[in-house]
C-alpha positions as CSV (number, residue, x, y, z in Angstrom):
1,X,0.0,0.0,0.0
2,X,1.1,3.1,-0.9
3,X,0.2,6.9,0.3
4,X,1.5,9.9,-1.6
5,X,4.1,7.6,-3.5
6,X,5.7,6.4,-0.1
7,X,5.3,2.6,1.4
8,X,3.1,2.8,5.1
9,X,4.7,-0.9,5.2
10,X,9.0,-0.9,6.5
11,X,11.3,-2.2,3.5
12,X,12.2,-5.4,5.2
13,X,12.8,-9.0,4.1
14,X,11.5,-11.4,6.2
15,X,12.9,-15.0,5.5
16,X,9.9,-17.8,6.7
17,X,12.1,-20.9,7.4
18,X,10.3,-24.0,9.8
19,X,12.0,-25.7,12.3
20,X,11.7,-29.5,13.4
21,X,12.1,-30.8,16.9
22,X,12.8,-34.8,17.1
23,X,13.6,-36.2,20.4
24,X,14.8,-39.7,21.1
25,X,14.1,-41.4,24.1
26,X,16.4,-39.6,26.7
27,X,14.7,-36.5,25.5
28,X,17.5,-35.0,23.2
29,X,16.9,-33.3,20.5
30,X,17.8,-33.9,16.6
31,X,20.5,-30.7,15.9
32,X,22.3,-30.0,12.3
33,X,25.3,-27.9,12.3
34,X,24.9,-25.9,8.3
35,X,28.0,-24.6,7.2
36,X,28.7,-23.4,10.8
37,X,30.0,-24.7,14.4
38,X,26.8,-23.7,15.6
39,X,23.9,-26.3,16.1
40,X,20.4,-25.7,15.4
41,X,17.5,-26.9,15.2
42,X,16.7,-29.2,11.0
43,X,14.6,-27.1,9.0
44,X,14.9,-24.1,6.5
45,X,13.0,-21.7,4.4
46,X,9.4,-22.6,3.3
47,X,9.3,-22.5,-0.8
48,X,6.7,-20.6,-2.4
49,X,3.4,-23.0,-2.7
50,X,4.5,-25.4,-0.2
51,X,2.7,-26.3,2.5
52,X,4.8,-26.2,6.1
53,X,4.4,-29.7,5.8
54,X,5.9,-30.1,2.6
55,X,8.4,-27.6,3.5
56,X,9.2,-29.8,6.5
57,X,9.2,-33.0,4.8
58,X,11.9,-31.5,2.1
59,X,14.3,-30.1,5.0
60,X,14.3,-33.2,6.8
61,X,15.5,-34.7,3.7
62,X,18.2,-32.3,2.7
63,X,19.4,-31.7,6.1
64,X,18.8,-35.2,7.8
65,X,18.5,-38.0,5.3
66,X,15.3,-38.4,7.0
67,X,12.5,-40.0,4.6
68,X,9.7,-41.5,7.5
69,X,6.7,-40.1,7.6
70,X,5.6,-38.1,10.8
71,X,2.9,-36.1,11.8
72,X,3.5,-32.6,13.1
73,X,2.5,-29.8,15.4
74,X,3.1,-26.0,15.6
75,X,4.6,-25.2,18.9
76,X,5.7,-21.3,18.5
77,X,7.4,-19.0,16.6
78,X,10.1,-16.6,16.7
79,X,11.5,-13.4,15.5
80,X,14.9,-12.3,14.9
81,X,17.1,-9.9,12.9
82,X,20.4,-11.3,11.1
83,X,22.6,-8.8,10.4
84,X,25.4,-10.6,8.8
85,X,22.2,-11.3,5.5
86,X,20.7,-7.8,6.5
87,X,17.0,-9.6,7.0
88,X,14.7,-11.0,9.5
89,X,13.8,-14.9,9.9
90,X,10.9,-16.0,11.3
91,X,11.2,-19.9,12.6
92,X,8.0,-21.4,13.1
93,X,8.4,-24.6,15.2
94,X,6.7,-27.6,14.9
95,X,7.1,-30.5,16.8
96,X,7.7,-33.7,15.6
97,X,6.2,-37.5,15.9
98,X,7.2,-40.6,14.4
99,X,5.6,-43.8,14.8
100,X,9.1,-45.6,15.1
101,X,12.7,-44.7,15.9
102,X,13.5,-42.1,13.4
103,X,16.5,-43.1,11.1
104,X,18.6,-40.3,9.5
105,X,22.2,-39.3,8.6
106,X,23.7,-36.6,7.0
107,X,22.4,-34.1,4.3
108,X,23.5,-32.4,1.7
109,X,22.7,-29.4,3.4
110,X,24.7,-30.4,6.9
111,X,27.8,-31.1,8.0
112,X,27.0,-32.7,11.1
113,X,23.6,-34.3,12.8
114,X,23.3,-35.9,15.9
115,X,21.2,-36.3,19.1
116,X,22.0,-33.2,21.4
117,X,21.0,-32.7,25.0
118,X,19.2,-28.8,24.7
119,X,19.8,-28.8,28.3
120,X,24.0,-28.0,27.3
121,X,22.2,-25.3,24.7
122,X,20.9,-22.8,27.1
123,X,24.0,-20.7,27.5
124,X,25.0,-21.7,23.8
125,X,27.4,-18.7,22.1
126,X,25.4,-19.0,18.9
127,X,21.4,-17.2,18.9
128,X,20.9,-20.9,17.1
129,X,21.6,-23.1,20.0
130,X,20.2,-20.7,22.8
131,X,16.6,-21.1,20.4
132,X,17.0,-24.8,21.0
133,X,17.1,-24.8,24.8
134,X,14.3,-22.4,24.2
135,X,11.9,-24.2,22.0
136,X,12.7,-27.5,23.5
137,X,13.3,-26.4,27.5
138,X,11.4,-23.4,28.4
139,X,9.8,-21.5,26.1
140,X,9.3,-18.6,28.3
141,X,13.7,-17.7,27.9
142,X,14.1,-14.8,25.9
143,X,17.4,-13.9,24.1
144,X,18.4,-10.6,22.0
């Protein structure tokens, strides 16, 4: 919308990425490490005309080998600016259910995935692994 030639509406990007959580039986959680030493939570950006689940199902894939199907639930979201890409992402978090074990390995859009305990996330350097302890811990910890 425009008035007089000038956007009411901020020129920002906002990147809408989902995020799955897996737990095994001790309660960890499923963490990738993308091009980074940081781990985080499998997921990415939601393509345009995909559903969250297909989004889901595809970053599972490329992140996690992971090729079971599961059924899904939205838990939250969050907010955040990037500065490094100049943009905003927006992580909507779904937990995830499996009706067996789930089997995966490594994408080719990961370096690394393993079984992580988020309680070792919650003073995490990275914003990445903080959001872990957060979505999978307490969901009432905030973090700038």
């Amino acid at each position: 919308m425009q008035t007089n030639g000038v956007s009411k509406y901020p020129s920002t990007f906002y990147r809408v990425t989902t995020k799955g959580i897996i737990r095994d039986e001790r309660g960890y959680v499923l963490a990738v490490k993308e091009g980074s030493d940081n781990w985080s939570l499998p997921g990415g950006g939601i393509d345009h005309g995909e559903t969250l689940q297909q989004a889901l199902t595809r970053e599972m894939y490329e992140e996690a080998l992971i090729t079971q199907a599961f059924s899904m639930k939205i838990i939250g979201t969050e907010a955040f600016f990037v500065a490094d890409r100049e943009a905003y992402l927006m992580w909507i978090v779904c937990e995830l259910q499996f009706d067996e074990p789930v089997q995966f390995g490594i994408g080719k859009d990961a370096q690394a995935a393993q079984f992580i305990d988020p309680m070792a996330c919650k003073d995490g350097v990275h914003r990445s692994e903080r959001l872990i302890y957060k979505w999978c811990v307490d969901k009432t910890a905030t973090y700038e």
